[in-house]
MIGU-563229 format. One line per 2 residues: number of its first residue (from 1); their letters; for each residue x negated, y, z of C-alpha. Coordinates in nm, 2 decimals, padded with zeros to 4 digits. Each point is the difference from the previous one (the first is absolute). Layout:
% MIGU-563229
NUM = A = X/Y/Z; ...
END
This chain:
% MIGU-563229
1 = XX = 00.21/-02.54/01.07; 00.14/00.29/00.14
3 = XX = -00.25/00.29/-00.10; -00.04/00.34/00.27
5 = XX = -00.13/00.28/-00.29; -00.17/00.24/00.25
7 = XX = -00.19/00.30/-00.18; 00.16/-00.03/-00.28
9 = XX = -00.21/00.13/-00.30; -00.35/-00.16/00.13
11 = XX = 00.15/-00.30/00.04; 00.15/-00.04/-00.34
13 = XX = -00.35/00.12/-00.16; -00.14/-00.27/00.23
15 = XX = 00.23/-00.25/-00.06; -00.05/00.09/-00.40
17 = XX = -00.39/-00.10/00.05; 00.01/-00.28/00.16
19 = XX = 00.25/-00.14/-00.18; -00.23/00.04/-00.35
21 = XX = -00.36/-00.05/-00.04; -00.09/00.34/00.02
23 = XX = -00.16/-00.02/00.32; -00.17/-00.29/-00.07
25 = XX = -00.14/00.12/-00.37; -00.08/00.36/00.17
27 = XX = -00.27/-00.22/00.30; -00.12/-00.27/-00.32
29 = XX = -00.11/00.32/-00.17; -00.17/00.16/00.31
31 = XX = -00.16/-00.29/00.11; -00.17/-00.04/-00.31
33 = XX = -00.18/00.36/00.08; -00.11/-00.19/00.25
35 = XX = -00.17/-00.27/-00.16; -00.15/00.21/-00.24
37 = XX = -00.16/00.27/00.20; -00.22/-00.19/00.30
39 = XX = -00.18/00.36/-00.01; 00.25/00.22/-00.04
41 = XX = 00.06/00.40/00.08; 00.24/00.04/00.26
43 = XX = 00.29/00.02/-00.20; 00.00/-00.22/-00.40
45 = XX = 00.30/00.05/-00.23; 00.10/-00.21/-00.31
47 = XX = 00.32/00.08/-00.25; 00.16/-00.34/-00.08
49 = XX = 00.24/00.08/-00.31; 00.27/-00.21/-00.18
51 = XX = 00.05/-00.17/00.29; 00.40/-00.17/00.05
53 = XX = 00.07/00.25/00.29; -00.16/00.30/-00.24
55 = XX = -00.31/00.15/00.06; -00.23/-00.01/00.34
57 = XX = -00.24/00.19/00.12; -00.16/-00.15/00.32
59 = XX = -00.25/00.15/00.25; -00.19/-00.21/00.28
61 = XX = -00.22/00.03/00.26; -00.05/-00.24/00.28
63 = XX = 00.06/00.01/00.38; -00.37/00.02/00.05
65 = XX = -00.07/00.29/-00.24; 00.26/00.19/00.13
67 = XX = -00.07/-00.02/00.39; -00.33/00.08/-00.12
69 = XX = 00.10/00.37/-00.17; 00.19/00.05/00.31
71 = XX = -00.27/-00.11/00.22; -00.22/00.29/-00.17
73 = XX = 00.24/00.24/-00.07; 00.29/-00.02/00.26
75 = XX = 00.37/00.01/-00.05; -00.01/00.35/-00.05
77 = XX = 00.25/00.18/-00.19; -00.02/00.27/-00.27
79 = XX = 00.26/00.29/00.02; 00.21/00.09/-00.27
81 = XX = -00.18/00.32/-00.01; -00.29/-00.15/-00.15
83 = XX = 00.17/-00.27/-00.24; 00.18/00.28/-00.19
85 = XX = -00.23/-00.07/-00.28; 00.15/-00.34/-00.03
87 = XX = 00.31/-00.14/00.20; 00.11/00.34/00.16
89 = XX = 00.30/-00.07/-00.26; 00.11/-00.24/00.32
91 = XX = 00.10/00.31/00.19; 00.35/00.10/00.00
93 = XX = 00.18/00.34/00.18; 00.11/-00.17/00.29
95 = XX = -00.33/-00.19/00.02; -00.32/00.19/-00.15
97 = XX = -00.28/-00.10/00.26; -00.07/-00.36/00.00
99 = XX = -00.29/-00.21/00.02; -00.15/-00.30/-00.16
101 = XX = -00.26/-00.25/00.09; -00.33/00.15/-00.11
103 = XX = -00.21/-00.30/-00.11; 00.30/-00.08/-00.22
105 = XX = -00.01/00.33/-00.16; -00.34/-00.03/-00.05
107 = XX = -00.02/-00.31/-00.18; 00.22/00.13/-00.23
109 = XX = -00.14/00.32/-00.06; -00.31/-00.17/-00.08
111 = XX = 00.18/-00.20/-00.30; 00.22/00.29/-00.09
113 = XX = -00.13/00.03/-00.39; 00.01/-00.40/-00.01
115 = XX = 00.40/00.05/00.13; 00.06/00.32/-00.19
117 = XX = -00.04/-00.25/-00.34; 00.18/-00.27/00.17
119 = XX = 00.30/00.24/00.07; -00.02/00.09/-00.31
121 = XX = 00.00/-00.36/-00.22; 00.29/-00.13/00.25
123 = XX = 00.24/00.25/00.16; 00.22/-00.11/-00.26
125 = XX = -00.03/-00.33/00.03; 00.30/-00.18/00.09
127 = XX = -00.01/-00.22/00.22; -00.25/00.14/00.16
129 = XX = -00.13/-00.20/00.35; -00.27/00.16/00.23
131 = XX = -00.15/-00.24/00.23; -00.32/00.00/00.29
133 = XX = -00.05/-00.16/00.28; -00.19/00.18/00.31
135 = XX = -00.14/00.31/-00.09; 00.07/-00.06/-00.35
137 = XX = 00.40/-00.03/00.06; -00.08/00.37/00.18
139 = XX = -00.16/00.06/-00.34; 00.31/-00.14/-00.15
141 = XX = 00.20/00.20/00.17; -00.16/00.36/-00.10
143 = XX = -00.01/-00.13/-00.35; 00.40/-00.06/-00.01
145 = XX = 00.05/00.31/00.19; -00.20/00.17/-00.26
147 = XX = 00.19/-00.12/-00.33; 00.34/00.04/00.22
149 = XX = -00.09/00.42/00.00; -00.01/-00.04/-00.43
151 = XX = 00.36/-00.12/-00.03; 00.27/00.18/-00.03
153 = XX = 00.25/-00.02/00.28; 00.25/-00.19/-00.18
155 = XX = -00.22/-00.28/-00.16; 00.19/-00.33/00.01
157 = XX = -00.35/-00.19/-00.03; -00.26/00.06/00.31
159 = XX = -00.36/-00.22/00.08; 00.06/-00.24/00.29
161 = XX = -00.24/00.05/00.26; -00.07/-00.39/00.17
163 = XX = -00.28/-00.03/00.29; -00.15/-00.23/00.21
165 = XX = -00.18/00.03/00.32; -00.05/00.37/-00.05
167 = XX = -00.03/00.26/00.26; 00.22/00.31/00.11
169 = XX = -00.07/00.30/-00.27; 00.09/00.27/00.16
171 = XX = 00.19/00.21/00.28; 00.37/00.06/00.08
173 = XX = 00.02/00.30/-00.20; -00.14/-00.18/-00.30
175 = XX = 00.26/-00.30/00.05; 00.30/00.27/00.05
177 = XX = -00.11/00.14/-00.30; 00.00/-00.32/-00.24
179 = XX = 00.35/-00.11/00.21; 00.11/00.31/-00.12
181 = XX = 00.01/-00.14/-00.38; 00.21/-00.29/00.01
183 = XX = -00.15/-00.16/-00.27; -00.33/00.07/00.07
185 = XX = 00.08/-00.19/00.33; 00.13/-00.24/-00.17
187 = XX = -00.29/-00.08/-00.22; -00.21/-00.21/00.25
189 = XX = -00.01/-00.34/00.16; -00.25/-00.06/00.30
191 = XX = -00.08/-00.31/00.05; -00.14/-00.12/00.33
193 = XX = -00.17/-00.29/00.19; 00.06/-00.12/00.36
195 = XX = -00.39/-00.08/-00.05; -00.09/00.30/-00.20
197 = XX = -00.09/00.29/00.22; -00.11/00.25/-00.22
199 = XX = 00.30/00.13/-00.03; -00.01/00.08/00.41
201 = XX = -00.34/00.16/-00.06; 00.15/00.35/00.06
203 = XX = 00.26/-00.09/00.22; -00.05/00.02/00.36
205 = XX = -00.31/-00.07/00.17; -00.17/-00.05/-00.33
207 = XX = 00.08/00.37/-00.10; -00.14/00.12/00.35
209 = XX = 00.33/00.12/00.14; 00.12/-00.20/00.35
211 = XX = 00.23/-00.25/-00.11; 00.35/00.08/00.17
213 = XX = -00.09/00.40/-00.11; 00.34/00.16/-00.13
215 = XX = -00.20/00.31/-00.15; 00.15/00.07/-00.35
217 = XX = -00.30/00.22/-00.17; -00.29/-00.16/-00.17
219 = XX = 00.11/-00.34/00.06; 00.00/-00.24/-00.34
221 = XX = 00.37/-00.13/-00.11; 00.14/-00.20/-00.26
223 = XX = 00.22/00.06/-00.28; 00.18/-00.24/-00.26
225 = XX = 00.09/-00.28/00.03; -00.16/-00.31/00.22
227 = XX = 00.01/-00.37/-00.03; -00.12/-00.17/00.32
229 = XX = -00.12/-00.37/-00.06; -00.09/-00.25/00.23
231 = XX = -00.02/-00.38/00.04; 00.37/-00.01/00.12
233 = XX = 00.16/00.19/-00.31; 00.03/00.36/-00.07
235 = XX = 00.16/00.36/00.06; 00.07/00.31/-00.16
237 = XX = 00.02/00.39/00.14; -00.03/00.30/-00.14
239 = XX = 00.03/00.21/00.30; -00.26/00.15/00.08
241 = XX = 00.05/00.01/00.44; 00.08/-00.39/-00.05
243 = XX = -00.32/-00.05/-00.27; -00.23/00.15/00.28
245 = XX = 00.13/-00.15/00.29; -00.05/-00.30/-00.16
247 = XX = -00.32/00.04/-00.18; -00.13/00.05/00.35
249 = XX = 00.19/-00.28/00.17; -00.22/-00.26/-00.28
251 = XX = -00.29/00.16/00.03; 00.01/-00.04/00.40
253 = XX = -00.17/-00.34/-00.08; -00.33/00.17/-00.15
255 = XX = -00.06/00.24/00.30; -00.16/-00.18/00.25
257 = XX = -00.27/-00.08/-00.25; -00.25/00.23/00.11
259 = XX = -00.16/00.01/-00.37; 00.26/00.04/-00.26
261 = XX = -00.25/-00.10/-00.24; 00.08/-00.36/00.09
263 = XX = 00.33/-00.02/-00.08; -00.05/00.17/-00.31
265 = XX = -00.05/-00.32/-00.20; 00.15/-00.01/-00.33
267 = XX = 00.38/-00.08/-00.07; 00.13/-00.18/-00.26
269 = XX = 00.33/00.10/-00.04; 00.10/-00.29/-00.28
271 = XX = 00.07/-00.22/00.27; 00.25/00.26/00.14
273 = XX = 00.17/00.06/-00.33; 00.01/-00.38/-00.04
275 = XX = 00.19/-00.08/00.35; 00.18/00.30/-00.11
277 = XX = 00.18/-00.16/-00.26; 00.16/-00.23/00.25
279 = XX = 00.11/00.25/00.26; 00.32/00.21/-00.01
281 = XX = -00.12/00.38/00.11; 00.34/00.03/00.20
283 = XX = 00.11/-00.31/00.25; 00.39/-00.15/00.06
285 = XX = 00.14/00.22/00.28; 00.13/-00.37/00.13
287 = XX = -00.35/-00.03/00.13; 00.06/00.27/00.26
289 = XX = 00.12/-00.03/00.37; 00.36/00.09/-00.02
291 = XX = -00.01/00.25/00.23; -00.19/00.21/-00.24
293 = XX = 00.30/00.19/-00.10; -00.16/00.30/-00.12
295 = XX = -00.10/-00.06/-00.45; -00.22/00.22/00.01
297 = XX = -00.22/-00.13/00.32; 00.08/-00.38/-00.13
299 = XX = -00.18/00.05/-00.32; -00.26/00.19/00.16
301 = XX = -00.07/-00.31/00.22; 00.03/-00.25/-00.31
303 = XX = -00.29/00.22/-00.21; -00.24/00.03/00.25
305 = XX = 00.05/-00.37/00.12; -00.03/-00.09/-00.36
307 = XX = -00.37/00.12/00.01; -00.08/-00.14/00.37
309 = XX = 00.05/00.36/00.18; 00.14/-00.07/00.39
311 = XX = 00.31/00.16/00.02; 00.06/-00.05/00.38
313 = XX = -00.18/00.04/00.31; -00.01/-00.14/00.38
315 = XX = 00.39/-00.14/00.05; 00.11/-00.02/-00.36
317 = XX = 00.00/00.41/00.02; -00.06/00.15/-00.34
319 = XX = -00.34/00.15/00.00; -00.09/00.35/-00.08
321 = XX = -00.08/-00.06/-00.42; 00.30/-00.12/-00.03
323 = XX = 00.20/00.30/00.15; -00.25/00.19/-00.16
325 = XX = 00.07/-00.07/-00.30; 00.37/-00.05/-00.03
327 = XX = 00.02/00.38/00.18; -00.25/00.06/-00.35
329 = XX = 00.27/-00.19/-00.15; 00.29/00.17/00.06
331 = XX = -00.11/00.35/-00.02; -00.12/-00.07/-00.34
333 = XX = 00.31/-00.14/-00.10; 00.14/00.30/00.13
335 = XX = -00.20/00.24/-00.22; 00.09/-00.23/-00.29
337 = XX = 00.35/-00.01/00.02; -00.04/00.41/00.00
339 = XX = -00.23/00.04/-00.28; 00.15/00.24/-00.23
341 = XX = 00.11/-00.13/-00.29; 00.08/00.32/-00.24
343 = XX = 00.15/-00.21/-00.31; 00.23/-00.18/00.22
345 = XX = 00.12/00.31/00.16; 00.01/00.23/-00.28
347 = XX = 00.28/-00.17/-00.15; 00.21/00.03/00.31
349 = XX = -00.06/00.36/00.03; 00.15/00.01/-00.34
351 = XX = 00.35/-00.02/00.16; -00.03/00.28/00.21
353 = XX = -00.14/00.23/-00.28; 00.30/-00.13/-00.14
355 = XX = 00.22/00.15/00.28; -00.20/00.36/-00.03
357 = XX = 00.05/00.00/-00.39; 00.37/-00.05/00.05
359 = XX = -00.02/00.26/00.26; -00.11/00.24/-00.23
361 = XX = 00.24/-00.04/-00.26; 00.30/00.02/00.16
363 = XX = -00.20/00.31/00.21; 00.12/00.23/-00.32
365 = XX = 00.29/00.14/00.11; -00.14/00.15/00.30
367 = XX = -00.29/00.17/-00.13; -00.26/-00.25/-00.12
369 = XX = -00.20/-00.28/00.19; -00.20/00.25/00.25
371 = XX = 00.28/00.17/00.09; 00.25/-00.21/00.06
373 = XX = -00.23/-00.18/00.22; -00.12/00.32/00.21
375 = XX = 00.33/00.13/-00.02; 00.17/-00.29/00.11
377 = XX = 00.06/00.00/00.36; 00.36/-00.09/00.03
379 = XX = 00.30/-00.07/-00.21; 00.17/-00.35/00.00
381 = XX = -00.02/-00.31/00.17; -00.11/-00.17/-00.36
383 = XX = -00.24/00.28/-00.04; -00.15/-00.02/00.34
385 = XX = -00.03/-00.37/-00.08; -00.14/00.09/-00.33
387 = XX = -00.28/00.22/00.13; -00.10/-00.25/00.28
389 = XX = -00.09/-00.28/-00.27; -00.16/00.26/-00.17
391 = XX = -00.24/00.07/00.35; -00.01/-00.35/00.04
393 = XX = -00.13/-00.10/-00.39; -00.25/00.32/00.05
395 = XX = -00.15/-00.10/00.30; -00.08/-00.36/-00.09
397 = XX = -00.08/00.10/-00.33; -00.25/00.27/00.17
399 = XX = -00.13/-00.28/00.23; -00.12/-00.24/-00.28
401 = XX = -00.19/00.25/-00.23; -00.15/00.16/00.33
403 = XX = -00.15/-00.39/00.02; -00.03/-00.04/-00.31
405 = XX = -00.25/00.31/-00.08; -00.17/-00.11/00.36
407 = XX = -00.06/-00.37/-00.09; -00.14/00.19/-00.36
409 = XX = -00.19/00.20/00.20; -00.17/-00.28/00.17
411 = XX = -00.11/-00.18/-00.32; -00.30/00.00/-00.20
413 = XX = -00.01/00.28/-00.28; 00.04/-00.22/-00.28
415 = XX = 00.28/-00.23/00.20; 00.20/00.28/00.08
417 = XX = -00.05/00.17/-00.31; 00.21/-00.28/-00.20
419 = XX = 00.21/-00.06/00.24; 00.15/00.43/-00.03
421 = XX = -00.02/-00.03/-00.35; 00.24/-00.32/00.02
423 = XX = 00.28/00.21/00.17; -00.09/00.32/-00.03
425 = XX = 00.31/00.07/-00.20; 00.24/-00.17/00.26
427 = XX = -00.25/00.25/00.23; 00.04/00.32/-00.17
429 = XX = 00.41/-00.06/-00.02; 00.02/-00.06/00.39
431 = XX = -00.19/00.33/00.05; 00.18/00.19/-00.23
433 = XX = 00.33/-00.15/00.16; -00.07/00.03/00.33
435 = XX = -00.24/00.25/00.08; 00.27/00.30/-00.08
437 = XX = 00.27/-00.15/00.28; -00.34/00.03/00.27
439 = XX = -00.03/00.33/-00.20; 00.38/00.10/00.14
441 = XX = -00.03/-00.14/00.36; -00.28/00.26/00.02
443 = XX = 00.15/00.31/-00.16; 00.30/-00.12/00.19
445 = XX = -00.12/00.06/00.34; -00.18/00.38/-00.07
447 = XX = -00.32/-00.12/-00.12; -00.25/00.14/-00.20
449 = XX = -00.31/-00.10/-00.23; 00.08/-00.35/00.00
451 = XX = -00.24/-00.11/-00.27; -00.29/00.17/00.21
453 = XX = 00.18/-00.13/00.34; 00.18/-00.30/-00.04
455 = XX = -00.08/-00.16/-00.34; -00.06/-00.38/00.09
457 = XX = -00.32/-00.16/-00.08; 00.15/-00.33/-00.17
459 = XX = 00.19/00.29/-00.26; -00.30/00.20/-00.05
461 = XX = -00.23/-00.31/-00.11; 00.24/-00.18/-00.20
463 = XX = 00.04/00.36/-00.20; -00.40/-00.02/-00.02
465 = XX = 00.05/-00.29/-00.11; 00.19/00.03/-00.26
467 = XX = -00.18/00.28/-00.16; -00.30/-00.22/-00.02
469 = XX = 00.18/-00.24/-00.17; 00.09/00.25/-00.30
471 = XX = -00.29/-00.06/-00.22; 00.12/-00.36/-00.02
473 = XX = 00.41/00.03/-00.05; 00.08/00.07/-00.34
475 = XX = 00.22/00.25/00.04; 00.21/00.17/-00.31
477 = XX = 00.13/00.37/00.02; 00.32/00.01/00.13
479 = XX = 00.30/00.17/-00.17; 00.29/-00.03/00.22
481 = XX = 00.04/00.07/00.39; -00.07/-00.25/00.29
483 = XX = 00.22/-00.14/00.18; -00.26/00.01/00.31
485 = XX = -00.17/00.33/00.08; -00.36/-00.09/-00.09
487 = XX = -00.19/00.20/00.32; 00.14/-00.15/00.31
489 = XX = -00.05/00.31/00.18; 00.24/00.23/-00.26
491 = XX = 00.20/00.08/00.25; -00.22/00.10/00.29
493 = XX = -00.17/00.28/-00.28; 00.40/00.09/-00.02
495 = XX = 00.05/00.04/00.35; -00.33/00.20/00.07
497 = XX = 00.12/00.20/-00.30; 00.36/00.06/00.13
499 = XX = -00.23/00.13/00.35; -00.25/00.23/-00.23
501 = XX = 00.35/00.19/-00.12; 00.16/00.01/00.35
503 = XX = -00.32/00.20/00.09; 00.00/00.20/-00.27
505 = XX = 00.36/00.10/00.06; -00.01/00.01/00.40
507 = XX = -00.18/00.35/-00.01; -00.20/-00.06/00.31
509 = XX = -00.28/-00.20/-00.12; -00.31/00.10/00.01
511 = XX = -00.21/00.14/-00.34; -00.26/-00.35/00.03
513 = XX = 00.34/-00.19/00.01; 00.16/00.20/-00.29
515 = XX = -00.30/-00.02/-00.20; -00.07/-00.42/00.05
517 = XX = 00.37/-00.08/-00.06; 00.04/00.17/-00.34
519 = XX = -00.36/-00.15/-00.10; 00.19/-00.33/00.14
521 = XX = 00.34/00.06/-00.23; -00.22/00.09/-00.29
523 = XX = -00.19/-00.34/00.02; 00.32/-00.18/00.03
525 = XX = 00.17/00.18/-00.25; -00.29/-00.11/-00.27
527 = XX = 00.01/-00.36/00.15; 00.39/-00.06/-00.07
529 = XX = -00.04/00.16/-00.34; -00.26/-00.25/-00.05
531 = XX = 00.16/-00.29/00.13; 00.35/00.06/-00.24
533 = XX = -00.25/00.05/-00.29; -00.10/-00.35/00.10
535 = XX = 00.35/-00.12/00.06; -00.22/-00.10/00.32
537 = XX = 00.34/00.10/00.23; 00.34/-00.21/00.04
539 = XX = 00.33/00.23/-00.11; 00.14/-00.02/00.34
541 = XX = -00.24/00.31/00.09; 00.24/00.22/-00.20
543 = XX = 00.33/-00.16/00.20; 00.20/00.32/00.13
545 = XX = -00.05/-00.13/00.37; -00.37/-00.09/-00.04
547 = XX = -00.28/00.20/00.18; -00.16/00.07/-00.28
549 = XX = 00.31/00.20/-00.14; -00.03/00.18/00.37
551 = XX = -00.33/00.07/-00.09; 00.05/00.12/-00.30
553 = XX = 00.30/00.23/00.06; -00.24/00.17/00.25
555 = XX = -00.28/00.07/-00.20; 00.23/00.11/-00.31
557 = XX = 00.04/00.28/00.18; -00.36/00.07/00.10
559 = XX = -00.14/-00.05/-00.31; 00.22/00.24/-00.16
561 = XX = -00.16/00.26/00.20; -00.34/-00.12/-00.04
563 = XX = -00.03/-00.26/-00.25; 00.24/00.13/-00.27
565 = XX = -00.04/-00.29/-00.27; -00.19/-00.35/00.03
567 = XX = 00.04/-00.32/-00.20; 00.19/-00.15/00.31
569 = XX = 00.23/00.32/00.04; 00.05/-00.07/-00.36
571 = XX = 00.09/-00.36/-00.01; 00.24/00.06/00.32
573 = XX = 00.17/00.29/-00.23; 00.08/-00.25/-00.33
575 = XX = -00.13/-00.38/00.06; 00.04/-00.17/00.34
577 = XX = 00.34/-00.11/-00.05; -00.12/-00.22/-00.36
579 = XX = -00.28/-00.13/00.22; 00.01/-00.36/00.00
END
């Protein structure tokens, strides 16, 4: 049958589940909380090891129970402010206020010794499921979330988080900021009832906004992935417009029942998994009226039909779900075509670093690298051509590590931290490559104090960067030059140099400028010395052409007046010329 895969990476996790017994092992195991505890707390866990899917820890409540902790406490939330002691961890740069259901949070503060111990006995278990149905699968949920934090970004093995019947967790800020971890999105299946409605118990009117409200703040959302199931078969979304849109549109059923209390009867969600078993999650697209031409609006139509959602209105019109959710559709396709995938990239910027590296060594002959390129304003039709790929691999190569420290930025401290230290050296070559040619443009034009001025951000925190990342680098004491000047901004110290002796020698400065450029030469003098000691600078500095030779020839003389001997006056006497 021909198969429309919509939503790719929820649909194969659901497709994954259904097709084993997981789903079905992961309800057998909470419906035997059930039995057990007739008087139970709000929330009962059990651990169910050596089981043939791995281990499974499985938290329950019932309907009843959990309209009744609503009922008394509200759908409240608790700010991020206050969970800092706990799951402030959640909160990432671009999203570090959020909000989380606050009966949830309380629950599970109130077990937090009992699930300190049980976080530490299985957070490296593997397989590891976590299951809970109502409240308990929002239990569930701040339990995976929880052991997610303890990995390191780069585990292969992660818990899968499986609910059913459970309600929203938190806010949009709280479901940006899981989305923002791919496999922390990816950790969790939702799996909900056309008869179930506790999962619509925050969704509007339940959560006491007007239904039809468009306000974005302090409105519940979903986040992971969801697995709609109904008497007619079954579909799959994971984004989270689409998930709400339709959350709402099932729960429409439940709302002209004055007392929700009466439709909060218990579901038993084996019967589900079993008709489950014999329903294909995505429908034959030879089902569809052929003048459905659009794939993306056809398999729309097939996954809500699949679980008894009207797609059309008054005149065979498509009603305003369905454009709802295919406009939640596409822009979410949108944003995933665009993610930015640094790995896949970075290997294609390799080519153009490529380009600047043979740039640089066939740059020699006409004074080094830096010069060549600042100097280089005419000359031959191969040359011209020359310099334009050269502006052309600079500026795309300036465009992806721009995005590349942004997207960084963005993370959570311990994401982004691994992710640097993974190409941090393909990093610190790109700023030591490129940063001098922006270096030129500027002195080019006139400019002054360009690391003060001009210096751009994405250089200055891959630099940071990469100092913090010393302790770790095993680094062994280098005994012959490099071939890449180690501080990207060498030759902007040059340049301000080459300006402290042109006011030294114009004769009309005035004694505060006098006095700050020879404290200027005197600090760059000790630097350089320092840096050849190191063999910290390429040779190309010492090129006849080179600006540093400029420099150098102009201070000669000042120094001799003032200076008289130094350890670089010294080394320029006897040694620069065996410096290699």
């Amino acid at each position: 049958m021909n198969q429309l895969c919509l939503f790719s990476s929820g649909l194969e996790l659901a497709n994954l589940l259904v097709t084993s017994d997981l789903l079905q092992r992961s309800w057998e195991e909470i419906s035997e909380i059930h039995k057990q505890t007739s008087t139970t707390p709000c929330v009962s866990y059990k651990v169910y090891e050596n089981r043939p899917n791995g281990t499974i820890i499985a938290f329950a409540s019932s309907n009843r129970d959990t309209l009744n902790l609503v009922q008394t406490l509200g759908r409240d939330f608790v700010s991020s402010e206050e969970l800092k002691g706990v799951f402030g961890f959640v909160g990432t740069n671009a999203n570090p206020s959020f909000s989380v259901h606050k009966e949830a949070v309380t629950v599970f503060s109130s077990l937090l010794n009992e699930f300190t111990l049980l976080k530490a006995q299985y957070r490296n278990s593997s397989p590891l499921i976590i299951t809970g149905h109502s409240l308990g699968g929002s239990i569930a949920s701040l339990f995976t979330l929880w052991l997610l934090d303890d990995m390191p970004p780069n585990a292969t093995k992660r818990p899968l988080c499986i609910t059913f019947g459970s309600p929203l967790l938190g806010d949009k800020s709280f479901q940006q900021a899981v989305s923002e971890r791919p496999t922390w999105n990816s950790s969790f299946l939702h799996l909900v009832s056309s008869q179930d409605p506790c999962p619509q118990l925050f969704i509007a009117p339940y959560n006491g906004v007007a239904a039809g409200s468009t306000s974005q703040t302090r409105l519940y959302e979903p986040f992971g992935t969801f697995l709609f199931c109904a008497e007619e078969g079954c579909a799959c979304f994971e984004e989270p417009e689409s998930t709400l849109e339709l959350l709402k549109a099932m729960g429409s059923k439940f709302v002209g029942n004055q007392n929700p209390q009466n439709s909060l009867c218990f579901t038993d969600y084996r019967v589900i998994l079993e008709n489950l078993k014999h329903k294909s999650i995505c429908k034959g697209i030879s089902q569809l009226d052929g003048s459905i031409m659009d794939p993306l609006l056809a398999g729309i139509i097939l996954q809500l039909t699949s679980i008894g959602v009207e797609t059309q209105g008054d005149g065979g019109v498509l009603n305003s779900l369905t454009t709802n959710t295919v406009a939640s559709a596409k822009k979410f396709s949108l944003r995933k075509r665009n993610v930015f995938d640094p790995n896949k990239k970075l290997n294609d910027r390799k080519v153009d670093m490529a380009y600047l590296e043979w740039y640089k060594k066939v740059a020699e002959d006409e004074g080094g690298y830096y010069d060549s390129y600042k100097n280089g304003q005419s000359g031959s039709r191969d040359e011209i051509r020359s310099r334009d790929e050269i502006i052309k691999r600079h500026r795309i190569l300036t465009q992806y590590w721009k995005k590349m420290v942004s997207e960084v930025q963005k993370m959570p401290q311990e994401v982004g931290v691994s992710l640097r230290r993974r190409w941090l050296y393909s990093g610190t070559n790109y700023r030591r490559i490129v940063e001098p040619l922006d270096i030129a443009d500027y002195y080019r034009k006139g400019h002054r104090d360009y690391i003060t001025q001009k210096r751009s951000k994405h250089y200055i925190l891959l630099e940071q960067w990469f100092n913090e990342a010393k302790p770790f680098q095993v680094v062994s004491e280098r005994n012959r030059a490099c071939s890449l000047i180690e501080d990207s901004c060498f030759w902007a110290h040059v340049e301000e140099a080459i300006i402290s002796c042109d006011i030294l020698n114009d004769g009309q400065s005035s004694p505060e400028d006098q006095r700050s450029s020879k404290e200027n030469l005197s600090r760059f003098e000790n630097c350089v010395m320092d840096m050849i000691k190191k063999y910290e600078v390429s040779p190309e500095i010492f090129l006849p052409q080179s600006s540093f030779m400029k420099w150098w020839r102009m201070y000669s003389k000042i120094a001799r007046k003032s200076v008289g001997s130094s350890p670089l006056i010294e080394f320029m006497k006897k040694d620069y010329r065996n410096y290699a």
